[in-house]
Z-matrix of the N, CA and C atoms (Angstrom, degrees):
N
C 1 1.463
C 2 1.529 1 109.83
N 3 1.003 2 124.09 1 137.98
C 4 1.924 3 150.80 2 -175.01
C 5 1.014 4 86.07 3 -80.38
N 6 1.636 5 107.25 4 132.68
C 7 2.234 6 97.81 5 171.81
C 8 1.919 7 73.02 6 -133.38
N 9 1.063 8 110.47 7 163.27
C 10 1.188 9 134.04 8 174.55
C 11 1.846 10 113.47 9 -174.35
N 12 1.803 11 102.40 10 134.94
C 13 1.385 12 117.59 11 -138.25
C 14 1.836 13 97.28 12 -130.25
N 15 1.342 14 100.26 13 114.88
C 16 1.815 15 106.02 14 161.60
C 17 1.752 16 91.39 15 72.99
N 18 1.241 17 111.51 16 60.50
C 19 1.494 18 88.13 17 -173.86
C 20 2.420 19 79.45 18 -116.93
N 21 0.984 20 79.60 19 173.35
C 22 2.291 21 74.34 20 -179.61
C 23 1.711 22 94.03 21 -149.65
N 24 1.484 23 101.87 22 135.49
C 25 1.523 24 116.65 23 178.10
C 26 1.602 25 117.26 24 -130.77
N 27 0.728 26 123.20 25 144.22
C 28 1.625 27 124.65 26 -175.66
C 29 1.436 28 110.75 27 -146.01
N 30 1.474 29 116.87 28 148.47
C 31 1.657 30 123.53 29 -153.91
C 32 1.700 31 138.08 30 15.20
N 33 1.455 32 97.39 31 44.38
C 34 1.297 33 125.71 32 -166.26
C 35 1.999 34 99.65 33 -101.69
N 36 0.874 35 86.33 34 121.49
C 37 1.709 36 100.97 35 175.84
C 38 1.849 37 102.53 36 -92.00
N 39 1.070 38 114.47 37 146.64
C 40 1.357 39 102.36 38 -169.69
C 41 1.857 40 103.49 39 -147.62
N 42 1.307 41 105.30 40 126.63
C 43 1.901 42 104.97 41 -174.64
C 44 1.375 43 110.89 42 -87.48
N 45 1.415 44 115.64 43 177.26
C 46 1.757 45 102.41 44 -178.20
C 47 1.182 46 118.00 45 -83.13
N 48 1.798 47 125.90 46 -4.16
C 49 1.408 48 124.88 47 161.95
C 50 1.254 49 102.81 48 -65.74
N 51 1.560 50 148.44 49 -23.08
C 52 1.008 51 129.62 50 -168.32
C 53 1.906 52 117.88 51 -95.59
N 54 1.323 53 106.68 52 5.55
C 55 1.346 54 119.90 53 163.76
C 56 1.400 55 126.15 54 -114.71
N 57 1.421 56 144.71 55 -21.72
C 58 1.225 57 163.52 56 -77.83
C 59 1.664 58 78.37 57 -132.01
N 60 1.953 59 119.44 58 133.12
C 61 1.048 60 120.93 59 -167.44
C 62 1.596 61 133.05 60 12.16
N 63 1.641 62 108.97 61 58.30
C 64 1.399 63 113.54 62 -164.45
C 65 1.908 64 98.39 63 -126.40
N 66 1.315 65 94.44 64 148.62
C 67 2.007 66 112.45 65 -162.45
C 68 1.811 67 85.87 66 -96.62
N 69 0.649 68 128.99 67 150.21
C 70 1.649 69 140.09 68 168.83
C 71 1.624 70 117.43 69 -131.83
N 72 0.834 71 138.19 70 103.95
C 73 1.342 72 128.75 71 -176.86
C 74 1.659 73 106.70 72 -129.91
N 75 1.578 74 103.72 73 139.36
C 76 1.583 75 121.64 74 -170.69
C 77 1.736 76 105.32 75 31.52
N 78 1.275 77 108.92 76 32.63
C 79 1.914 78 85.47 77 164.89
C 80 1.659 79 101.02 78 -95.12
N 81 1.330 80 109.73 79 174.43
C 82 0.931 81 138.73 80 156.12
C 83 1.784 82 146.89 81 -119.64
N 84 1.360 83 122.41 82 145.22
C 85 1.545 84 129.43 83 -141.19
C 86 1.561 85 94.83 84 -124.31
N 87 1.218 86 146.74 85 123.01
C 88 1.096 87 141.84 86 156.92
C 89 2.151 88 122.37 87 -116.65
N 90 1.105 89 118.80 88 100.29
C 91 1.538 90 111.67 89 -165.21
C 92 1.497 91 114.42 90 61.33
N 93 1.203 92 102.28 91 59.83
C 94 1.787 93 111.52 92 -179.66
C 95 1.881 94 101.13 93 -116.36
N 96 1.169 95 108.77 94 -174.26
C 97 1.495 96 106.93 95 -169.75
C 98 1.186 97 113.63 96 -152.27
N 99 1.181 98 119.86 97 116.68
C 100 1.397 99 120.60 98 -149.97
C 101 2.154 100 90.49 99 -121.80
N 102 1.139 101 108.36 100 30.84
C 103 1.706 102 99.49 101 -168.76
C 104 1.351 103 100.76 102 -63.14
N 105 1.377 104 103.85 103 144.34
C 106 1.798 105 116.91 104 157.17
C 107 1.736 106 116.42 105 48.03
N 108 1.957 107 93.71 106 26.70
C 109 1.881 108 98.46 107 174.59
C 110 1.534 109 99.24 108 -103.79
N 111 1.184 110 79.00 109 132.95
C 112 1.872 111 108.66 110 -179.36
C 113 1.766 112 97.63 111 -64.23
N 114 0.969 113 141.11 112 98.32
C 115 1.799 114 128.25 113 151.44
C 116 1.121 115 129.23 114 -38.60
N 117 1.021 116 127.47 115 84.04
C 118 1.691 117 105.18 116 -176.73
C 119 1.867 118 116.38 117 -120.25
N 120 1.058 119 103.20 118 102.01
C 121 1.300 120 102.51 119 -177.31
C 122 1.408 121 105.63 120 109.60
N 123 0.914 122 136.97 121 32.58
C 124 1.493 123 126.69 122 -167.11
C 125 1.215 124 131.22 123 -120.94
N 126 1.401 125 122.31 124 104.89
C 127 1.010 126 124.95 125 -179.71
C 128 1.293 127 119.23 126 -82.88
N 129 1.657 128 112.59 127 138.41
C 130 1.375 129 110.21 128 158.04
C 131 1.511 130 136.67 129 -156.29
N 132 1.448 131 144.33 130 121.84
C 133 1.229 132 157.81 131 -27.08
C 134 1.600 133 108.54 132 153.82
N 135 1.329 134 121.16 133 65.63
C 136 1.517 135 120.55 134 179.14
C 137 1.472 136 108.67 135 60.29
N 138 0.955 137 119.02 136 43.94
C 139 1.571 138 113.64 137 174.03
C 140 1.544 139 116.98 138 -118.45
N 141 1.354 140 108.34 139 152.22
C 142 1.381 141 90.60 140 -175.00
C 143 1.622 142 113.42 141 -143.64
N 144 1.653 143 107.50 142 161.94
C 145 1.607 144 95.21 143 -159.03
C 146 1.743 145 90.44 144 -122.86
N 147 0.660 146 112.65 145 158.93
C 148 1.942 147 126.69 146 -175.86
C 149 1.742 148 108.03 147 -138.80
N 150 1.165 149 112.47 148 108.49
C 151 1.131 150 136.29 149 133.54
C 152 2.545 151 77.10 150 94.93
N 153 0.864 152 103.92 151 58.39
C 154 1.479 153 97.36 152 -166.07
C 155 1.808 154 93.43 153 -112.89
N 156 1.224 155 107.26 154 167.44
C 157 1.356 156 114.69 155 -163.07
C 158 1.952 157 100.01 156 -140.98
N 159 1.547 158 88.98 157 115.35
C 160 1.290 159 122.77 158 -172.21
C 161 2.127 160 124.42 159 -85.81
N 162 1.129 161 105.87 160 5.22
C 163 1.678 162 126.80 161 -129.47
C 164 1.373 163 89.39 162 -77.76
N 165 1.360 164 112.72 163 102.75
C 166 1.563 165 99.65 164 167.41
C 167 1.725 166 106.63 165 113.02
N 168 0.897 167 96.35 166 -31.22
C 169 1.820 168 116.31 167 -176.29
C 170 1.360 169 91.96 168 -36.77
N 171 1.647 170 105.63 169 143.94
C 172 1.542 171 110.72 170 134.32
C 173 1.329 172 107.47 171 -135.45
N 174 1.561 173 77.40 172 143.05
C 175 1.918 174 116.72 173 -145.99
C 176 1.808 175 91.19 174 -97.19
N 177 1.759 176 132.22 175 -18.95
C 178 1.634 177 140.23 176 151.24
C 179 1.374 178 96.63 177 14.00
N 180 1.519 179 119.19 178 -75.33
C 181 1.635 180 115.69 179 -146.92
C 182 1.844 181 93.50 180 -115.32
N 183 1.309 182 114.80 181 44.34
C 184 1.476 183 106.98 182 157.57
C 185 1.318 184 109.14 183 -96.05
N 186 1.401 185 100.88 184 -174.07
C 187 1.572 186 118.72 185 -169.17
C 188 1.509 187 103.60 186 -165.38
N 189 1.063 188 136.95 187 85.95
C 190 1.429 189 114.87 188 -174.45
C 191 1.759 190 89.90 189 -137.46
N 192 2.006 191 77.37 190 155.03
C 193 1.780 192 82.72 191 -163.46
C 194 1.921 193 84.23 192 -148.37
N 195 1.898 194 87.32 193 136.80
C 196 1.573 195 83.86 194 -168.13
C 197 1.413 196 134.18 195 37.78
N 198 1.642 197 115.25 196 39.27
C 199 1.176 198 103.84 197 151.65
C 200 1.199 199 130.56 198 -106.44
N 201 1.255 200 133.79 199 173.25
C 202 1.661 201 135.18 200 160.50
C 203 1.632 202 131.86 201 -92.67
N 204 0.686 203 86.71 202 115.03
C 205 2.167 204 111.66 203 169.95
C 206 1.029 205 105.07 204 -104.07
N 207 1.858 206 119.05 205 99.84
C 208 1.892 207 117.52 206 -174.43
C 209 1.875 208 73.38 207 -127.14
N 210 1.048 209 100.66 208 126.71
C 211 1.629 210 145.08 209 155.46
C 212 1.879 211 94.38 210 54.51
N 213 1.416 212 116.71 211 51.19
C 214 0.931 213 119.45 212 152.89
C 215 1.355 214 129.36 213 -65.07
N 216 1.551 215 127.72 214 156.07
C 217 1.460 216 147.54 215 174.11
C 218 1.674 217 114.79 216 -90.85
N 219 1.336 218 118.30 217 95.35
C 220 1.643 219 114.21 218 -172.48
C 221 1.699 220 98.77 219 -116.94
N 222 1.374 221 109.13 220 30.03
C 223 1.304 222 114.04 221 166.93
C 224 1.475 223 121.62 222 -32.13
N 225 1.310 224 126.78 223 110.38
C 226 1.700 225 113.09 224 -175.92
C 227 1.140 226 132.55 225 49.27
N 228 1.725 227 113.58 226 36.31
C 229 1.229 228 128.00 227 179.79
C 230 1.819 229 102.92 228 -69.75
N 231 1.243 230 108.55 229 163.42
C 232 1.549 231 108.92 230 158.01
C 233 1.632 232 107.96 231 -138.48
N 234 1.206 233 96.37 232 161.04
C 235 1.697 234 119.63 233 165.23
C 236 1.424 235 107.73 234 -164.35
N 237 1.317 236 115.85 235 100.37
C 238 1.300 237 139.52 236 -166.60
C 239 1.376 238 94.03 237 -93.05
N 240 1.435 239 119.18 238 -64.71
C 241 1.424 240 119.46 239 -150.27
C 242 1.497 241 90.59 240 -133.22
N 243 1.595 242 134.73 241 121.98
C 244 1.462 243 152.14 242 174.22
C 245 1.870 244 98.21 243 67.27
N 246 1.323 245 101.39 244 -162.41
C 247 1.881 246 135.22 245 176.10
C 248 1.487 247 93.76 246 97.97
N 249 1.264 248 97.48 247 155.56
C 250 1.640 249 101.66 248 -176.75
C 251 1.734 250 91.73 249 -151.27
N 252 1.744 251 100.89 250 143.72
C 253 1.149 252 103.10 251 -178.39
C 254 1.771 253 103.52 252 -128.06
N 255 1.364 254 126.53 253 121.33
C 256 1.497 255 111.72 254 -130.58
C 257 1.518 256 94.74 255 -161.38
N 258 2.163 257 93.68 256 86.30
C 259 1.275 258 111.44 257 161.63
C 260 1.546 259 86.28 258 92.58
N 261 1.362 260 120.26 259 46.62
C 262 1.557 261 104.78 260 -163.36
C 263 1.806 262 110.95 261 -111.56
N 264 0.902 263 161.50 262 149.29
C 265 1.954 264 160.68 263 162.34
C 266 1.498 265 94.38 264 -77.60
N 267 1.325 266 123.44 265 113.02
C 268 1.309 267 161.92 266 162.49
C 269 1.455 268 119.69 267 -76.26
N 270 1.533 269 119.03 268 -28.12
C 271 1.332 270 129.16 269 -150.53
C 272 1.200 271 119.94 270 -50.25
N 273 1.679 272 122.46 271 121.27
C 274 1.320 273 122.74 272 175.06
C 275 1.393 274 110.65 273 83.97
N 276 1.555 275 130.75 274 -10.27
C 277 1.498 276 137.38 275 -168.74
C 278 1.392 277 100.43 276 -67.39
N 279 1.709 278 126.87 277 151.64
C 280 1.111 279 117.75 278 154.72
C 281 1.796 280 118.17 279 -119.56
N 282 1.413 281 105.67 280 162.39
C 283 1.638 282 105.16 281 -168.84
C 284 1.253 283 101.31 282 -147.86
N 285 1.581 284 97.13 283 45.62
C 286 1.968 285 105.55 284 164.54
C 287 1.778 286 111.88 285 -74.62
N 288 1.466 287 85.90 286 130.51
C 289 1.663 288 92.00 287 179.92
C 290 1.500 289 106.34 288 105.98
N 291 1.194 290 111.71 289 -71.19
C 292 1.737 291 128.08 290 162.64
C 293 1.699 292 114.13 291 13.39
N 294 1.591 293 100.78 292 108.29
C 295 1.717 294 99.26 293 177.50
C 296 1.393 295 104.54 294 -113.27
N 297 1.362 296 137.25 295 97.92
C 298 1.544 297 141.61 296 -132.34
C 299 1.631 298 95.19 297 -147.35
N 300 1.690 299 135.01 298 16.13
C 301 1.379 300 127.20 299 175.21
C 302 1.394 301 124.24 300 -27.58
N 303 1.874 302 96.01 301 -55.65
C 304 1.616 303 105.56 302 -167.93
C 305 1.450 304 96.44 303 -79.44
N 306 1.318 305 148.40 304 27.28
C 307 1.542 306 144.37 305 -152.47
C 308 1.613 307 88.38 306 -106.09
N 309 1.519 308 130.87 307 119.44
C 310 1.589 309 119.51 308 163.72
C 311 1.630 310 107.15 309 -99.50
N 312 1.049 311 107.97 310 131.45
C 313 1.539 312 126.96 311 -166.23
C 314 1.830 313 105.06 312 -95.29
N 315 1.285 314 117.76 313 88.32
C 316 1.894 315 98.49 314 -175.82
C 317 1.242 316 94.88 315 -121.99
N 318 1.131 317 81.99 316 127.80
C 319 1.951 318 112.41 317 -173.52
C 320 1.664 319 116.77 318 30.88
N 321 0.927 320 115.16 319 -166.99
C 322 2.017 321 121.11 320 171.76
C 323 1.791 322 85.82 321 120.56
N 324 1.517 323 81.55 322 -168.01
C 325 1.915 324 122.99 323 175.10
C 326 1.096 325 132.09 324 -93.58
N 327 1.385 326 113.06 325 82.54
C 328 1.816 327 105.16 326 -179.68
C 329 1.463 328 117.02 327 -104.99
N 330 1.350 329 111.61 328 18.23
C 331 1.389 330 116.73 329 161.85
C 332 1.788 331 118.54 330 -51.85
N 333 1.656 332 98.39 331 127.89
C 334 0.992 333 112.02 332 -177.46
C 335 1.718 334 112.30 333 88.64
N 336 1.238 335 127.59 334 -2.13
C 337 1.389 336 123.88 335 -160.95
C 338 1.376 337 104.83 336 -89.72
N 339 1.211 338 114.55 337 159.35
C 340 1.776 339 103.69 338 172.71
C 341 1.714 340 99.63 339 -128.07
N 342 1.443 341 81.23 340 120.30
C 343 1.493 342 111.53 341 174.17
C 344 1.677 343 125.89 342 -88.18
N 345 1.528 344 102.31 343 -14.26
C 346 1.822 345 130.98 344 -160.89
C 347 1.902 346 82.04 345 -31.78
N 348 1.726 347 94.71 346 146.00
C 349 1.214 348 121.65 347 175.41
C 350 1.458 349 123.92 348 30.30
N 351 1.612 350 127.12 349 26.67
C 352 1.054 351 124.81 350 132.83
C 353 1.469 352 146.73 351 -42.84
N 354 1.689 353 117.00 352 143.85
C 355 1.188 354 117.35 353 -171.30
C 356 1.715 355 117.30 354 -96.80
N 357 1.813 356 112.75 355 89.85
C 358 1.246 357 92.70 356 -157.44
C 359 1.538 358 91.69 357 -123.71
N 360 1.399 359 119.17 358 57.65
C 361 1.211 360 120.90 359 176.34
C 362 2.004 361 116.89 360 -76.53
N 363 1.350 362 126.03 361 120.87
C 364 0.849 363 136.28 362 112.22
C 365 2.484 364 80.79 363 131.79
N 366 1.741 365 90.87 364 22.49
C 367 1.420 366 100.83 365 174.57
C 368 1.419 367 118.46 366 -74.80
N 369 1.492 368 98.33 367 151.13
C 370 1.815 369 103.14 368 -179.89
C 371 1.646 370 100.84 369 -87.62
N 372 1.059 371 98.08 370 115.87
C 373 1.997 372 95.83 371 170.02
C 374 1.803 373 87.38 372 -148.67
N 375 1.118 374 106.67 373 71.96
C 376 1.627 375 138.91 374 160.51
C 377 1.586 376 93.83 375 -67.72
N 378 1.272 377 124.06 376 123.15
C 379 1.680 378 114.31 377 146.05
C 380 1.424 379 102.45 378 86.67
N 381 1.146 380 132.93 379 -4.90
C 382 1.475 381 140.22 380 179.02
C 383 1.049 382 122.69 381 -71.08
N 384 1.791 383 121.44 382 123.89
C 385 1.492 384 114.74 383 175.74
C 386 1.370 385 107.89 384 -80.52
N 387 1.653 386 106.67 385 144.58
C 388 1.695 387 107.27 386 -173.73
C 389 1.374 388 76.16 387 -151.72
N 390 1.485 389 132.16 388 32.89
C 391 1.602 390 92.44 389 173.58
C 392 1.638 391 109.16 390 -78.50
N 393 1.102 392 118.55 391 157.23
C 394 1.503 393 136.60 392 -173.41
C 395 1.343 394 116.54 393 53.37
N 396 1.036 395 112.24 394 15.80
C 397 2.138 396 133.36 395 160.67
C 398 1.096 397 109.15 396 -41.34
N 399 1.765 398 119.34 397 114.33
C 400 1.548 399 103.90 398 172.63
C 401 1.473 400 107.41 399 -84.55
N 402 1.460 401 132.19 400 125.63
C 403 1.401 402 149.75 401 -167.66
C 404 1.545 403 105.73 402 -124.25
N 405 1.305 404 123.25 403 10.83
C 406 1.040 405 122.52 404 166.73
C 407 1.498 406 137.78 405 -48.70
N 408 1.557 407 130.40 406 115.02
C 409 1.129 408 126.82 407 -162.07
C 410 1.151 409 122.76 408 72.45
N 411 1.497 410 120.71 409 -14.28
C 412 1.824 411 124.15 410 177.42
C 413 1.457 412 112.65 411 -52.95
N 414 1.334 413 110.21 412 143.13
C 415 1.754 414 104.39 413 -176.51
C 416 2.016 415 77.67 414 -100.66
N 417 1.364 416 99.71 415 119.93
C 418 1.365 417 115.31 416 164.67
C 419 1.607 418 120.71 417 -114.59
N 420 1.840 419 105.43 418 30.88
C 421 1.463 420 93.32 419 -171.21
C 422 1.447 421 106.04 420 -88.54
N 423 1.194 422 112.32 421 154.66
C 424 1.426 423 137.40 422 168.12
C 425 2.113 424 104.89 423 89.67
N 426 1.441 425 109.60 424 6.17
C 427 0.888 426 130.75 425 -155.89
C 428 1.546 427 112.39 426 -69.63
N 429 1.680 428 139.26 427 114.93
C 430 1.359 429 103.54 428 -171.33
C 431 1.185 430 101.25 429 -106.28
N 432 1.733 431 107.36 430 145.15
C 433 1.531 432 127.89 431 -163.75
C 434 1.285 433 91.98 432 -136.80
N 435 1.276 434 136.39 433 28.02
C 436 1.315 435 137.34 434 170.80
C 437 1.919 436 119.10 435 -63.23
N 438 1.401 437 105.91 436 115.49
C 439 1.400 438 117.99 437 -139.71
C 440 1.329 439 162.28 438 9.32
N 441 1.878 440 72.33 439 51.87
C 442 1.689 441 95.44 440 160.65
C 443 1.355 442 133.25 441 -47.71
N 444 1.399 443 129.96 442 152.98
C 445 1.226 444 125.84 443 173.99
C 446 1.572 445 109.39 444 -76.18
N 447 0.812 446 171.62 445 46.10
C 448 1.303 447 155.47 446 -173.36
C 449 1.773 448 147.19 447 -49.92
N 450 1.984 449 83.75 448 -15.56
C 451 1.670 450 107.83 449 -165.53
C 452 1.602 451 104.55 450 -23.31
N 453 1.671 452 138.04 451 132.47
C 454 1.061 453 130.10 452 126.87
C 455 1.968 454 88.44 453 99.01
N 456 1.188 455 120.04 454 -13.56
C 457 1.062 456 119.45 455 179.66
C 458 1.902 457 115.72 456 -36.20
N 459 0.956 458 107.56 457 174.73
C 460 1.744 459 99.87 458 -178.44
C 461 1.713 460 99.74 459 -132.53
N 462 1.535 461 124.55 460 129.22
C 463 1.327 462 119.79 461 -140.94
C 464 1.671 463 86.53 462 -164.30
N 465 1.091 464 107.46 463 20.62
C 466 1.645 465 118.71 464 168.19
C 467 1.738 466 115.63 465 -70.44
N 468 1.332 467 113.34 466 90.08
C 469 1.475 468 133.08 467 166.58
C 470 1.736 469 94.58 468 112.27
N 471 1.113 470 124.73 469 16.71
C 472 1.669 471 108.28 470 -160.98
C 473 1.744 472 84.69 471 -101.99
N 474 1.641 473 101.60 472 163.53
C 475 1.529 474 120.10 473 -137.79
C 476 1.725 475 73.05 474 -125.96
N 477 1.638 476 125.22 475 123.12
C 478 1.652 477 147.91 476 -159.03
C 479 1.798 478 77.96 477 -121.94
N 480 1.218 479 131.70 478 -53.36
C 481 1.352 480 126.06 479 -127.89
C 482 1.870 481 100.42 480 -51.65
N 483 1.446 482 108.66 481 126.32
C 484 1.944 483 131.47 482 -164.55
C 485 1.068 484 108.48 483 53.56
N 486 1.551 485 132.13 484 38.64
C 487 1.760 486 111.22 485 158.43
C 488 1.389 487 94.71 486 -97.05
N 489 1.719 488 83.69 487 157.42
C 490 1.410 489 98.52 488 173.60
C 491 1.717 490 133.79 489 -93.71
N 492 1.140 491 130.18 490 110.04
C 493 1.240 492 136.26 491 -155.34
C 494 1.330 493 114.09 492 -103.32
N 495 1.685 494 121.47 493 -2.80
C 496 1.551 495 113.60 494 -178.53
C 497 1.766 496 103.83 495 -59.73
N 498 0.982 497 99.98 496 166.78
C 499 1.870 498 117.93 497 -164.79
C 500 1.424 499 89.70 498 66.40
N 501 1.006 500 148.42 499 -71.66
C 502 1.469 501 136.93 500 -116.02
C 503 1.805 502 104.98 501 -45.37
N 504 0.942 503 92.90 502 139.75
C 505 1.928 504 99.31 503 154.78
C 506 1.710 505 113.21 504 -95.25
N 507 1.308 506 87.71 505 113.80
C 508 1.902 507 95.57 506 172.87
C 509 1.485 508 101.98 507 -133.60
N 510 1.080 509 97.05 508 61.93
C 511 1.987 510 113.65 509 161.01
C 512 1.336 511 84.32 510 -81.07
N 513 1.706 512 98.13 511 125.24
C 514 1.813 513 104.00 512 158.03
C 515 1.656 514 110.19 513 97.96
N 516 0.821 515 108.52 514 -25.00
C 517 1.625 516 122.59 515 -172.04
C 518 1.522 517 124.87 516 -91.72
N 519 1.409 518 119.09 517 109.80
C 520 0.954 519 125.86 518 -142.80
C 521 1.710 520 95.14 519 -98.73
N 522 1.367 521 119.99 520 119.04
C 523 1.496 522 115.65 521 -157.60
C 524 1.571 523 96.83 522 -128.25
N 525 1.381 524 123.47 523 -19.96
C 526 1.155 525 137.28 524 -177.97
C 527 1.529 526 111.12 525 -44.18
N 528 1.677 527 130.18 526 -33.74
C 529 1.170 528 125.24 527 174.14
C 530 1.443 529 137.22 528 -77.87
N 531 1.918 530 98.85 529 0.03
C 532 0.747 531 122.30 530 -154.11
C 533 2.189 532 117.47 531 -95.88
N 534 1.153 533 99.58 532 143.25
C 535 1.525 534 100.45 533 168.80
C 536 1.592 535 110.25 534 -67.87
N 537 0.846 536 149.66 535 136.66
C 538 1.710 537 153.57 536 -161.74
C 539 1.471 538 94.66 537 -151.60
N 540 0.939 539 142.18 538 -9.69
C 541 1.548 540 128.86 539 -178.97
C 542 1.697 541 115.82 540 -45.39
N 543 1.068 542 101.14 541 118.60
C 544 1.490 543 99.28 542 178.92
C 545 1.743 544 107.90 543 97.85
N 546 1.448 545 127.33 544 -16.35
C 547 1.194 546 109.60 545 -151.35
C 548 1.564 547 96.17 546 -99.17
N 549 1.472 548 118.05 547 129.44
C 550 1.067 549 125.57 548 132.42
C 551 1.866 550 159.97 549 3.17
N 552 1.403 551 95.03 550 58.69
C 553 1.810 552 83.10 551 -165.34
C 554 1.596 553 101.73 552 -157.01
N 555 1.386 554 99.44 553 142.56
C 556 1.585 555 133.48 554 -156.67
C 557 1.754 556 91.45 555 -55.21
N 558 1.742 557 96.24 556 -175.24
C 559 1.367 558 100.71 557 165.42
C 560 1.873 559 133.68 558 -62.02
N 561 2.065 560 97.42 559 -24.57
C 562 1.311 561 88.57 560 -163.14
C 563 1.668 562 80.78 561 -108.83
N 564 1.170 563 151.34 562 39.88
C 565 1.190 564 148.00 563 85.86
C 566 1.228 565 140.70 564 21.03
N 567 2.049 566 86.38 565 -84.53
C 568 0.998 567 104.88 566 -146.80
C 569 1.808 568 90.62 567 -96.00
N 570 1.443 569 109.26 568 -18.10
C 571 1.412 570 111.38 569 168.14
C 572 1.519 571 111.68 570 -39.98
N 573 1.851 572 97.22 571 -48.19
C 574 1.716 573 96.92 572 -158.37
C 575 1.465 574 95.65 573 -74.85
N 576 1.078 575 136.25 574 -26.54
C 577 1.476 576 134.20 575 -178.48
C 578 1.828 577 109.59 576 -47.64
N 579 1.440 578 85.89 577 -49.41
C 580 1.419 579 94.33 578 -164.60
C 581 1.608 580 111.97 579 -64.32
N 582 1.629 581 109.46 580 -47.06
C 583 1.255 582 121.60 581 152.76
C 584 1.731 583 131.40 582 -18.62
N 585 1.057 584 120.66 583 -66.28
C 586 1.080 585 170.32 584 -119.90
C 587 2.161 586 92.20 585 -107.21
N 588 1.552 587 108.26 586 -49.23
C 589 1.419 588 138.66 587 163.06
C 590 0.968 589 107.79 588 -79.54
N 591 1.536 590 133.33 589 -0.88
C 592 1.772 591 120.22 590 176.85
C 593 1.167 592 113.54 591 74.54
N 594 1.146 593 127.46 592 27.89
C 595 1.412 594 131.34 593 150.55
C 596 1.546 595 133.01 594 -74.79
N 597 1.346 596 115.06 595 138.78
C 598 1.471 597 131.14 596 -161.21
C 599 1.394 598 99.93 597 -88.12
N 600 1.630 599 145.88 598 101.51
C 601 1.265 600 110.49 599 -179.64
C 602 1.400 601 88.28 600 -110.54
N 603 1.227 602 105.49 601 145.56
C 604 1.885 603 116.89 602 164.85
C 605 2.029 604 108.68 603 -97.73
């Protein structure tokens, strides 16, 4: 494997020969274009991409650990089978369309990301920031979100039925429209639930 370190690129379009079993560490990506490149083998290492476009990608043979994705394009990305995104800043990214099953999500920032009508049934996003995450329409059942951030999240048509919600923070989050059967969640939860229904608690 090619490791190459602190290197920085900007409006650079890039093919999958130009990543193909390659180590990346602390560089950085600004308006680069990553459409329809296969990952394979790829490590990557505090680096971070700004405003970069993901569309089509499969993300299969990533590896990325502590890096940042601030207002990336993951338009019709896939990860069918492996990629791991691990402890990673998400912020503002979107992943409409996005078929990402085999994708393992461990911990990071997905505040602000839009997730709308994703299939993230029966995923670990334990410990995950999502405050202001659009989650709209996502089928998140059986899903564990066990103290997730969620504050203010947007969760308009998305499918709860058996995830687990103890820890979660849902300051702001309007859950009241929601099917909850089966789901999982502590006392201050179940406060916000109640909340959430227009309830007065003294």
């Amino acid at each position: 494997m090619t490791s190459r370190q602190g290197e920085a690129f900007r409006d650079r379009a890039f093919g999958e020969s130009d990543l193909a079993e390659l180590e990346l560490k602390d560089c950085r990506f600004e308006r680069c274009d990553f459409t329809d490149v296969r990952f394979r083998d790829v490590v990557l290492e505090r680096c971070t991409f700004s405003d970069c476009r993901f569309a089509g990608a499969d993300l299969g043979g990533l590896a990325a650990h502590a890096c940042s994705f601030l207002t990336c394009d993951f338009r019709g990305a896939i990860a069918m089978l492996g990629g791991l995104l691990d402890d990673c800043r998400m912020t503002g990214s979107s992943f409409t369309e996005a078929r990402i099953p085999g994708l393992r999500i461990l911990g990071g920032d997905w505040s602000l990301v839009n997730l709308r009508g994703l299939d993230l049934r029966g995923r670990r996003l334990a410990g995950l920031r999502l405050r202001e995450a659009d989650l709209s329409a996502c089928n998140l059942e059986r899903a564990d979100l066990h103290g997730a951030d969620l504050r203010q999240a947007m969760l308009a048509g998305a499918h709860l039925r058996g995830a687990d919600l103890r820890g979660a923070e849902l300051g702001g989050t309007d859950l009241g429209h929601l099917d909850l059967t089966g789901v999982r969640l502590d006392a201050e939860g179940a406060l916000a639930v109640a909340r959430s229904l227009g309830a007065i608690l003294d």
